[in-house]
C-alpha positions as CSV (number, residue, x, y, z in Angstrom):
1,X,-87.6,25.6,36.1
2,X,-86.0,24.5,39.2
3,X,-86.0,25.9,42.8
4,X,-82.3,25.7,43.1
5,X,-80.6,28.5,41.8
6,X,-77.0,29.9,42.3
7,X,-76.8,33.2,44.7
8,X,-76.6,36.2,42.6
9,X,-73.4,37.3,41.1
10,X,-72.3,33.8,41.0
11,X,-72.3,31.9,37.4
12,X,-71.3,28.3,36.6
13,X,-68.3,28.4,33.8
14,X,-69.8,25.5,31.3
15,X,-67.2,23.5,29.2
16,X,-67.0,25.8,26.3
17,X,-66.2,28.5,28.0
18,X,-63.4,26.5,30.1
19,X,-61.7,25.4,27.2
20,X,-61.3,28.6,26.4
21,X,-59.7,30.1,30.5
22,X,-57.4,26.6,29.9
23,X,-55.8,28.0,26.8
24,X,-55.4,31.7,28.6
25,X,-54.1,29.8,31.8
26,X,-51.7,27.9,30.0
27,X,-50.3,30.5,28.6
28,X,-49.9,32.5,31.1
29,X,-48.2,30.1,33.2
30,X,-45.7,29.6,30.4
31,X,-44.7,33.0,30.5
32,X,-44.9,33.5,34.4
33,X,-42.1,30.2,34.5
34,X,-40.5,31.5,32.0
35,X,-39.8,34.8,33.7
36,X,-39.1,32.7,37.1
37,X,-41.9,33.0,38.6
38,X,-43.3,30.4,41.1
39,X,-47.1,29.0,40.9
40,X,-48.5,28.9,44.4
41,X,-52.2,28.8,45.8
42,X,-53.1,30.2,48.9
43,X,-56.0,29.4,51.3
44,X,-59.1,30.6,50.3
45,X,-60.0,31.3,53.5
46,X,-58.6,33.5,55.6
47,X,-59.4,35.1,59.1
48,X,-61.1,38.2,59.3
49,X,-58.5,40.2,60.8
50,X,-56.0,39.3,58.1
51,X,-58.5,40.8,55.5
52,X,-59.3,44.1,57.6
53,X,-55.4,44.2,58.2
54,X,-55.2,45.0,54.4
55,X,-58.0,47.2,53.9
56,X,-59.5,48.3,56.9
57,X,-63.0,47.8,58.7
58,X,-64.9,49.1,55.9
59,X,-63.9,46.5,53.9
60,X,-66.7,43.7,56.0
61,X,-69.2,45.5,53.7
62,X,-67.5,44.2,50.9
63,X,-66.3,40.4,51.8
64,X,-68.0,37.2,52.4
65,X,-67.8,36.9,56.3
66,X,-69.0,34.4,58.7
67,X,-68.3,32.7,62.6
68,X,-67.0,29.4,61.6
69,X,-68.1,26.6,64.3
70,X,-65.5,27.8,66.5
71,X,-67.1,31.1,66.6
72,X,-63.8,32.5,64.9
73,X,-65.2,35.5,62.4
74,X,-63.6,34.3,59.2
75,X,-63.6,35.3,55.2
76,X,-63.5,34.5,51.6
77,X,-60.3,36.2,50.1
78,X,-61.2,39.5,48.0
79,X,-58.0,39.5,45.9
80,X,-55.1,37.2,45.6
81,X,-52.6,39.4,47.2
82,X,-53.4,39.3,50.9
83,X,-52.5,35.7,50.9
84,X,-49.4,35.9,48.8
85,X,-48.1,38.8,51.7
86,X,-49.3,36.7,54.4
87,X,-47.1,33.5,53.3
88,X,-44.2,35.7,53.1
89,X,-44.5,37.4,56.2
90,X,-45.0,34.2,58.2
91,X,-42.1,32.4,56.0
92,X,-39.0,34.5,56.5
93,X,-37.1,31.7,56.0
94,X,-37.8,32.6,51.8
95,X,-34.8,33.4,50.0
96,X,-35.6,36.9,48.5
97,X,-36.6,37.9,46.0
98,X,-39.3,36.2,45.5
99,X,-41.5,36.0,42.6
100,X,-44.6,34.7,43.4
101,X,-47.7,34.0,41.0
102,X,-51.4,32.7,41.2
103,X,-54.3,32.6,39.5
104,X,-57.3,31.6,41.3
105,X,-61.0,32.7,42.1
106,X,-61.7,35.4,44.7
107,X,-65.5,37.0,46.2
108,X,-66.1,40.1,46.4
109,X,-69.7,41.1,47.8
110,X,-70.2,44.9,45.5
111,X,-72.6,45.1,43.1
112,X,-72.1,42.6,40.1
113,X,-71.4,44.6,36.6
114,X,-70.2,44.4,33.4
115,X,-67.1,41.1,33.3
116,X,-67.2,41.0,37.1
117,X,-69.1,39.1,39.3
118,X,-69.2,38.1,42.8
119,X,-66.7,35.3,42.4
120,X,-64.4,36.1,39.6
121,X,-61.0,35.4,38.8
122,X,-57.5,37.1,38.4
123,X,-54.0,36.2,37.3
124,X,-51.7,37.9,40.0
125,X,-47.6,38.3,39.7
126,X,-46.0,39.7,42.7
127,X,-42.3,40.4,43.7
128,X,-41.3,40.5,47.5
129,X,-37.8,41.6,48.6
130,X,-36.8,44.3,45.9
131,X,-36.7,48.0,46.6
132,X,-35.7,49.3,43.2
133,X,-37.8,50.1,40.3
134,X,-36.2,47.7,38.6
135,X,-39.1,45.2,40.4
136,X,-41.4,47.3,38.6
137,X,-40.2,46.9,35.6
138,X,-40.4,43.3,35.6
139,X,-43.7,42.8,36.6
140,X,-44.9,45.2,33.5
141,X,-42.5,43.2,31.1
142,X,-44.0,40.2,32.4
143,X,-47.7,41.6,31.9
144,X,-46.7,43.0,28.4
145,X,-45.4,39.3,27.3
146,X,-48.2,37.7,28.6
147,X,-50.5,40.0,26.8
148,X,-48.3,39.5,23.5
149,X,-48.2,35.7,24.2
150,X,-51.8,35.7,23.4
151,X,-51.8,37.9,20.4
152,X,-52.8,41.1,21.9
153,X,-50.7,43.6,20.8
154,X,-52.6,46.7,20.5
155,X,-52.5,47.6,24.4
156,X,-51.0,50.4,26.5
157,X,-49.9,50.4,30.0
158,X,-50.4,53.8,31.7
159,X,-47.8,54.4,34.7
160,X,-47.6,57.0,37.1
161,X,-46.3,57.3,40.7
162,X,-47.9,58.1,44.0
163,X,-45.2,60.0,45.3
164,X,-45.1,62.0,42.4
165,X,-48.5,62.9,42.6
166,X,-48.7,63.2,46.2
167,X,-45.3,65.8,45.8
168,X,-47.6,67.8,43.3
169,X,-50.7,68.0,45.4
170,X,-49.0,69.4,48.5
171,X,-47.4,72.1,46.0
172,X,-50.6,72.9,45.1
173,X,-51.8,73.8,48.6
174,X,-53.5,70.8,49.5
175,X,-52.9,69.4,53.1
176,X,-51.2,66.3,53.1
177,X,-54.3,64.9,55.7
178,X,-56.3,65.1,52.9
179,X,-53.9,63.4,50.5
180,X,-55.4,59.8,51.0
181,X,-59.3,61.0,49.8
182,X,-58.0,63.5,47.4
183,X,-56.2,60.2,45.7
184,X,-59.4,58.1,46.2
185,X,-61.3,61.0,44.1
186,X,-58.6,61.3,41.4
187,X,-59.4,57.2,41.1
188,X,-62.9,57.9,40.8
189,X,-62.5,60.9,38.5
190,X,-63.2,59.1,35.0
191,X,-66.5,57.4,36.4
192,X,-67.5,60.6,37.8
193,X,-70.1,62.9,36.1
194,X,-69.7,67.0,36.8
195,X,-72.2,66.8,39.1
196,X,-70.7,63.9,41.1
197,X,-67.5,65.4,41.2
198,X,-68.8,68.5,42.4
199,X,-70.3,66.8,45.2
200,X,-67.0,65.0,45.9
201,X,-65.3,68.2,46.2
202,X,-67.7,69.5,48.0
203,X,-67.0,66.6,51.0
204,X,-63.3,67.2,50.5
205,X,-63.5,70.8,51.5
206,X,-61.5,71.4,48.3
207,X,-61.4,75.4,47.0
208,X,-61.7,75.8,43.3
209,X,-58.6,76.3,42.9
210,X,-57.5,72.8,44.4
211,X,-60.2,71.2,42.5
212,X,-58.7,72.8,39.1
213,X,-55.2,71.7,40.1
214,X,-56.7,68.2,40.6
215,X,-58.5,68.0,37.4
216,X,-55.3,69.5,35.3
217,X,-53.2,66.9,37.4
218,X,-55.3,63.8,36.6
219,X,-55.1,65.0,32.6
220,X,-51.5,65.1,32.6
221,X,-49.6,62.5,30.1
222,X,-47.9,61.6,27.8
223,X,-44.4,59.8,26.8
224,X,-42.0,59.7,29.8
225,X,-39.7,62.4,28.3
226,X,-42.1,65.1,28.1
227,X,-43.9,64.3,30.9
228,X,-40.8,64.2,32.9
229,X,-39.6,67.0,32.1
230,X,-42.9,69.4,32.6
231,X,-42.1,69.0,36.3
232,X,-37.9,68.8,36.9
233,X,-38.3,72.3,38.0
234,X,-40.6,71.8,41.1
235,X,-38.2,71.8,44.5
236,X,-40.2,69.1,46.8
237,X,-38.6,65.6,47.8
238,X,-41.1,63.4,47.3
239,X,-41.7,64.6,44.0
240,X,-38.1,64.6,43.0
241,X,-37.8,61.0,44.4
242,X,-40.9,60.2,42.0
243,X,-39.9,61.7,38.8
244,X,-36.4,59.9,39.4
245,X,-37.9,56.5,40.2
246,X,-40.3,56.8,36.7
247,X,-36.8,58.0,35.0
248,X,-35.5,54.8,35.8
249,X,-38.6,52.7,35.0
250,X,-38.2,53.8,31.8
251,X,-34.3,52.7,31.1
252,X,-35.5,49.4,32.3
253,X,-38.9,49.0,30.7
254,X,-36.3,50.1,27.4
255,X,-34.0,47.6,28.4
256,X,-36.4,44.6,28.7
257,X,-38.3,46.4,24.7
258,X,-41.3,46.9,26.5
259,X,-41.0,51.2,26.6
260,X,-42.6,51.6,23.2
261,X,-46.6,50.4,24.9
262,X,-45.4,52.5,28.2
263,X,-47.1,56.2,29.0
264,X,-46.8,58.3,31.9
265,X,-50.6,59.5,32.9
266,X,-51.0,60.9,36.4
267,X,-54.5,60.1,36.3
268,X,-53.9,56.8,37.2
269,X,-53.2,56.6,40.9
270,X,-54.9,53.0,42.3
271,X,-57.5,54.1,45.0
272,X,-56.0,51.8,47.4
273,X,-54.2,53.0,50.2
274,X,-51.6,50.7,50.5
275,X,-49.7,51.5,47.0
276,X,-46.8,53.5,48.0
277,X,-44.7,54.1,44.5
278,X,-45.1,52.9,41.1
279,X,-48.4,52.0,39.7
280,X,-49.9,51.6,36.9
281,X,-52.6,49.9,35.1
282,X,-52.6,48.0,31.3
283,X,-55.9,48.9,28.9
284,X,-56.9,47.0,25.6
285,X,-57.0,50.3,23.6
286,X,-59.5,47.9,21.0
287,X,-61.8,47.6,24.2
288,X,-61.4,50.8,26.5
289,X,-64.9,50.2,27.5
290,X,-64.2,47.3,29.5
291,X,-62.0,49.4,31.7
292,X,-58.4,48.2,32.8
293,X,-57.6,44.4,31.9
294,X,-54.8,44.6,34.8
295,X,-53.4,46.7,36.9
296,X,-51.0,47.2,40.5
297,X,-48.0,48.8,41.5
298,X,-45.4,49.2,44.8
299,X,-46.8,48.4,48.2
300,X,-43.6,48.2,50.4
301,X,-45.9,48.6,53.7
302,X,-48.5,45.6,53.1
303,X,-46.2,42.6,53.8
304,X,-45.3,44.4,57.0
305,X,-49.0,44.7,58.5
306,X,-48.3,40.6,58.8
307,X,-44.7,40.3,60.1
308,X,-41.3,41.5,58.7
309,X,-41.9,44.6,56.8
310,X,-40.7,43.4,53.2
311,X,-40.7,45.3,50.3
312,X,-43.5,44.4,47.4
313,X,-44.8,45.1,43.8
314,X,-47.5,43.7,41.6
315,X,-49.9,43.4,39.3
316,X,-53.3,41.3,39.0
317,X,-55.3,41.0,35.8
318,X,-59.0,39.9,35.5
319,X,-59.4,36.6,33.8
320,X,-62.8,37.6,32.9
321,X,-62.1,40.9,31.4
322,X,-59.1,38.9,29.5
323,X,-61.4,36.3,27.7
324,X,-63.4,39.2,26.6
325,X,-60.8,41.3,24.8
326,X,-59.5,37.8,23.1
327,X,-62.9,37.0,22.1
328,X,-63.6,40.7,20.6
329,X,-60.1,40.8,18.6
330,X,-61.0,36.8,17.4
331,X,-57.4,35.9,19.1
332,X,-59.0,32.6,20.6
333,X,-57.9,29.8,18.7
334,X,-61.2,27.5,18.0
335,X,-60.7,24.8,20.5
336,X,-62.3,20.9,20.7
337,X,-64.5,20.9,23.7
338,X,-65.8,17.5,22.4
339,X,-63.6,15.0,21.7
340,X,-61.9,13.9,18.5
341,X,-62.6,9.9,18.0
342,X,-65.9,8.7,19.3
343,X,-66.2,4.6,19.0
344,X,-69.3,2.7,17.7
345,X,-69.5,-1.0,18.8
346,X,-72.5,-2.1,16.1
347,X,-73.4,-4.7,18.4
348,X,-73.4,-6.3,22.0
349,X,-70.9,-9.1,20.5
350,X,-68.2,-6.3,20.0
351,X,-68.7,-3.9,23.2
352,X,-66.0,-4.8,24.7
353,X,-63.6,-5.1,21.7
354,X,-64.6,-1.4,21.5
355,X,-63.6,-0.2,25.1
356,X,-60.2,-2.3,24.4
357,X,-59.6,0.1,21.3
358,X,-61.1,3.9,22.5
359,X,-58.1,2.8,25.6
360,X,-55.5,2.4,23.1
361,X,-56.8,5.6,21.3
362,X,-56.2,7.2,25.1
363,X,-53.1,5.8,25.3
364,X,-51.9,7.1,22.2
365,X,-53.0,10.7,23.8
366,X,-56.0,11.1,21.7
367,X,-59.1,12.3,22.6
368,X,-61.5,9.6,22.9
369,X,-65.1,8.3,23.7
370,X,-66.9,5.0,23.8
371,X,-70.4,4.3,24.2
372,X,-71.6,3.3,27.9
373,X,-75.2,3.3,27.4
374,X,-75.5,0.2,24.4
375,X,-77.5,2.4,22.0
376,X,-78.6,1.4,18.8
377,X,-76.4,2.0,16.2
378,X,-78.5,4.9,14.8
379,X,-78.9,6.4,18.4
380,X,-74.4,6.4,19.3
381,X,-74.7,8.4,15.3
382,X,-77.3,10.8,16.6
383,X,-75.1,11.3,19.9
384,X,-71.8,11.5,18.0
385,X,-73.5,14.4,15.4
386,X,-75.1,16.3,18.3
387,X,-72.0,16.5,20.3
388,X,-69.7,17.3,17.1
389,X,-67.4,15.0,17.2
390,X,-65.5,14.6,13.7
391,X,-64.9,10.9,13.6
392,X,-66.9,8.1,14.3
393,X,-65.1,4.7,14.8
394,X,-67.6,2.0,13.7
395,X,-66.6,-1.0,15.0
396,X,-69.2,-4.1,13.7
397,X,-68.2,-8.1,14.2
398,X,-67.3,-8.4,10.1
399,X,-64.1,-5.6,10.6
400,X,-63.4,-7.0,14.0
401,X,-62.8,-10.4,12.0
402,X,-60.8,-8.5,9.4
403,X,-58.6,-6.6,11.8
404,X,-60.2,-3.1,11.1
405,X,-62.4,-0.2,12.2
406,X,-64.1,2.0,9.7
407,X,-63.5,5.6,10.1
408,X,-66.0,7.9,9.2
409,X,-65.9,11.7,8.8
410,X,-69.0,13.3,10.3
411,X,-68.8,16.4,8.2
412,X,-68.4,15.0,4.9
413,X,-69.4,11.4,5.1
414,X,-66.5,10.0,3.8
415,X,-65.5,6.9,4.9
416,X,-62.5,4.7,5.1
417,X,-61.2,1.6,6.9
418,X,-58.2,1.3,9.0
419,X,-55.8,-1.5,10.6
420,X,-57.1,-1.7,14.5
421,X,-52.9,-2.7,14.8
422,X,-52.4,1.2,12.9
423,X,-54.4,3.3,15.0
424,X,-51.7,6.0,15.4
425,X,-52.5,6.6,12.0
426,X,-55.4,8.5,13.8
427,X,-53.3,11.1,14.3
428,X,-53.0,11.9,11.3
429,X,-56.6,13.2,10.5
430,X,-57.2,16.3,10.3
């Protein structure tokens, strides 16, 4: 075995597998065009003050950070959004709204787990300049198309809002400095075993009667009507301005025909800070056990940290975590990594004849190999069986002087000859 091996929690992604994130790439970039959305890539690297800007100093134990050469303390982006409300801050000149979309690799140095690993990857759709739910609402249609786009139907997107929730939990006697780690714990609730929640509790300086009121809080959903209207009688502004702003999520999630996979469930309240309105996250209920597939919400106060305070909302979805809940519900199409033609020059005489015709193959925009080692005729077989390509294109001096190349099914064994002047007919095969 050899001494060089990769870091842990990284992992090479090996051709079959890439075939595979091309397909899921593909179509979610038709979708995100479709829906005007614009493809962009930002740096990977970023300073380490734009990172801790986001999320704080806690967030070093978390990152890949270094001194460049300079000395400057830099980092590896965590998630895709810092850059995407770093570019708009620094570019006012944007016309707004923007919608803005990536999908790229990011590090994260935690513990690798189950679909996530130190350098993983996300899908990310963001719009910058919108104050209205409406925002919102795109950003879940466009998650519920892509989703649909790839066959997956049987999902659900859980919303709730932290104004709501923040509204209830002052109502409930809860001090609003404690808001922020009370919403942290309500994150952590599902992961939590009694005795770990306990002990969170316990840090919070929470009563048992807080604790209950958290517990019945983070259990509450349901369709947006009933959920809705449990609470229309509580008198407190923020959560009046939440249950209107999910009121009107729902005409427009109705609008766009995406209401029907929408719930309200307050449990879900994004343990990030910087989320300020609408969130929500999107499950595979075929999978639950691979946790959220996507997930994101308002944050009208990040773009700010960085220039121009802008409004913002969005969503990110693992790539990894996709892949797996296609795989599961067999909605991956079976996809060539090899290619579809492989030609066989039977001699040295012929080699070059051979190149001359895989090219036109190419150019034809089929899938193509030629030899480049001069094997045996036996050995290019061997090669062609072992790698699964279908056809074999034997090409020997006797068809050159006839004008054809014998094509011969690798599965079955049939064989056929064809006009070298015909080769479109190529496309034909199966």
């Amino acid at each position: 075995m050899s001494n060089f091996q990769l870091p842990r929690g990284m992992r090479d992604i090996m051709p079959e597998e890439m075939v595979k994130r091309e397909y899921v790439y593909q179509k979610i970039k038709e979708v995100l065009k479709n829906c005007g959305f614009s493809l962009l890539e930002a740096s990977t690297l970023e300073s380490l003050e734009t990172l801790v800007a986001k999320s704080g100093e806690l967030i070093k134990n978390e990152v890949y950070w270094f001194k460049d050469k300079a000395e400057r303390d830099v980092g590896l982006r965590f998630d895709l959004t810092v850059g995407l409300a770093r570019i708009v801050a620094t570019n006012p000149e944007l016309v707004k709204p923007l919608r803005l979309a990536s999908i790229s690799n990011m590090f994260r140095y935690d513990e690798p787990q189950f679909a996530r690993y130190r350098c993983f990857y996300q899908w990310d759709a963001e719009v910058f300049g919108c104050e209205g739910v409406l925002a919102d609402a795109e950003v879940i249609s466009v998650t519920c198309s892509i989703l649909e786009s790839l066959g997956l139907n049987e999902y659900e997107v859980k919303i709730s809002n932290r104004k709501l929730i923040e509204g209830l939990l002052v109502e409930s006697g809860i001090p609003e400095s404690k808001i922020p780690q009370v919403l942290r714990f309500v994150d952590k609730l599902a992961k939590l075993d009694e005795k770990g929640k306990r002990g969170e509790m316990e840090k919070l300086g929470l009563n048992e009667k807080q604790f209950g009121v958290i517990l019945d809080l983070s259990k509450q959903g349901g369709s947006f009507r009933n959920v809705l209207k449990s609470f229309k009688e509580i008198k407190n502004e923020k959560v009046e301005k939440g249950l209107k702003e999910l009121e009107d999520l729902a005409s427009a999630l109705e609008a766009y025909g995406k209401l029907k996979n929408c719930v309200v469930d307050l449990g879900i309240v994004r343990g990030i800070d910087y989320y300020t309105g609408i969130v929500f996250e999107v499950y595979d209920l075929k999978s639950k056990d691979l946790g959220a597939i996507a997930g994101g919400g308002r944050f009208d106060d990040l773009v700010g940290m960085y220039g121009k305070e802008t409004p913002a909302t969005g969503i990110a979805g693992g790539i990894e975590r996709l892949l797996l809940s296609l795989e599961r519900s067999k909605l991956l199409p079976e996809i060539r990594v090899s290619p579809k033609f492989f030609v066989i020059p039977v001699s040295e005489s012929v080699k070059y004849k051979a190149i001359s015709i895989a090219q036109e193959i190419r150019n034809l925009g089929i899938s193509c190999e030629v030899d480049l080692l001069n094997k045996k005729l036996g050995k290019q077989m061997e090669y062609c069986d072992k790698k699964s390509i279908p056809y074999a294109l034997i090409l020997g001096e006797k068809e050159l002087l006839e004008n054809k190349i014998k094509v011969k099914n690798m599965k079955s064994g049939e064989e056929k000859f064809l006009s070298i002047d015909r080769l479109e007919e190529l496309r034909s095969l199966p």
